[in-house]
C-alpha angles and dihedrals in degrees: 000000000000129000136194135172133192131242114258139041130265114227093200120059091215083072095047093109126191091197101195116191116210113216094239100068085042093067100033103049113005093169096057091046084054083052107050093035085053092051084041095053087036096060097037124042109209094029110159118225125196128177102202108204084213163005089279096048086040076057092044101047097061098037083063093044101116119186090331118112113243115236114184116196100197151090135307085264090056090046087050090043098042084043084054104045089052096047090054102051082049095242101120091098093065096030135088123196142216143193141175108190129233137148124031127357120005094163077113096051096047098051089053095061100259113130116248091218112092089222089039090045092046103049089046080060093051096042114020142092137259114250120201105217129172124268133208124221137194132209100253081049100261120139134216112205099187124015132342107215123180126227090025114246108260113247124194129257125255085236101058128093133183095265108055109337102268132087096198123054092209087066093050088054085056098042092042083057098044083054095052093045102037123082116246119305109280118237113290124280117262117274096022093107139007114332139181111244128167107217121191118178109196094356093309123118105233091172130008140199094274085068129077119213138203105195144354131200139180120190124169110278125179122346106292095017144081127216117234125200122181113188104205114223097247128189112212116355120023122275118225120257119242126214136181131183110224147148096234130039125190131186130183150151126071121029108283141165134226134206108214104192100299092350128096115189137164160020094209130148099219145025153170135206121182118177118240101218109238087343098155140028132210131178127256142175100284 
């Protein structure tokens, strides 16, 4: 892992930065990771820059952080990730985060407060404000910033294009033979149509096993809360949404997956979310 730190000394601690660069923006934008680490050395002299080569050194890097305030240019996946690690070594309470975000998805990001523009993204760092928002938190210890959706919305390969699937011909050889060669398609994965889920929010069944359902979804509600929405399979004409505002959520029956902001996991039987009131704070343009 490279590090690099700027010439200078901060005088406030609150512009002490540890600027840590996920790989992927690197790779996907490299111009808009020089800008925002130039307005971000720019703006604080002695800020500390590291380009983890991975996960572990991502890990590393703000575990060694200090005193410093950790500044992540990156994706929705390396908020959720920085947000994790932090949650997990207990230090959210005394930490605010930044991000300026570069590479894949920033829906996440967005919808949080933080600009999608690098120059826009680095000078909220420098000048904004820390906001306390809710955090969700699973039972293995895993958090969900944004919205919980089961099953996960499908999104398309990399791979795939609008003729046949398949960008490379050499890919629709391969997958022509693998369909020749390979037995009849297996049953479809969990979660990938109608299921039977029980869903209790604090402790009250909103929906139970004798009912199919099509979709669930959990999104942030009022402080201290989350907003559950459970759309009912229906035959015929469509069946009402219910919805229910609670501190816990649990959801359990058949295997299902679960996509938690840029993260699908799963399958699991059974889970359970409760929101940590103001757990973690993030900075945003004052």
């Amino acid at each position: 892992m490279a590090e690099v730190a700027t010439s200078g000394t901060s005088s406030a601690t609150s512009d002490q930065l540890l600027v840590v660069i996920d790989p992927v923006a690197r790779r996907a934008d490299g111009e808009s990771v020089r800008i925002a680490r130039d307005v971000l050395r720019a703006g604080a002299a002695g800020a500390k820059v590291c380009l983890p080569d991975g996960p572990e050194e991502f890990a590393r890097a703000l575990a060694r952080r200090g005193s410093r305030r950790p500044v992540v240019v990156g994706d929705d996946r390396a908020l959720v990730r920085a947000v994790e690690l932090l949650h997990r070594h207990r230090e959210l309470t005394g930490c605010a985060l930044s991000l300026v975000p570069v590479g894949g998805t920033v829906s996440l990001a967005r919808s949080l407060g933080v600009p999608s523009g690098a120059v826009a993204a680095a000078r909220a760092v420098l000048d904004g404000t820390e906001r306390r928002m809710d955090l969700l938190v699973d039972d293995s210890d895993g958090v969900v910033l944004g919205a919980l959706r089961i099953p996960p919305l499908g999104s398309p390969s990399p791979e795939r294009d609008s003729a046949d699937g398949v960008t490379h011909p050499w890919l629709r050889t391969c997958r022509s033979l693998v369909r020749t060669l390979a037995p009849a398609r297996p049953p479809a994965a969990p979660g990938s149509g109608p299921t039977r889920l029980r869903v209790e929010v604090d402790g009250e069944t909103l929906v139970d096993l004798h009912q199919s359902v099509e979709a669930v979804s959990v999104v942030p509600g009022a402080p201290g809360t989350a907003h559950v929405e459970v759309r009912p399979a229906s035959v015929g004409a469509e069946a009402s949404p219910l919805s229910a505002e609670g501190r816990t959520v649990t959801v359990s029956g058949a295997h299902f997956r679960y996509r938690a902001d840029a993260v699908v996991s799963g399958p699991v039987r059974t889970r359970t979310w409760e929101v940590r009131e103001g757990a973690w704070g993030l900075t945003v343009p004052a």
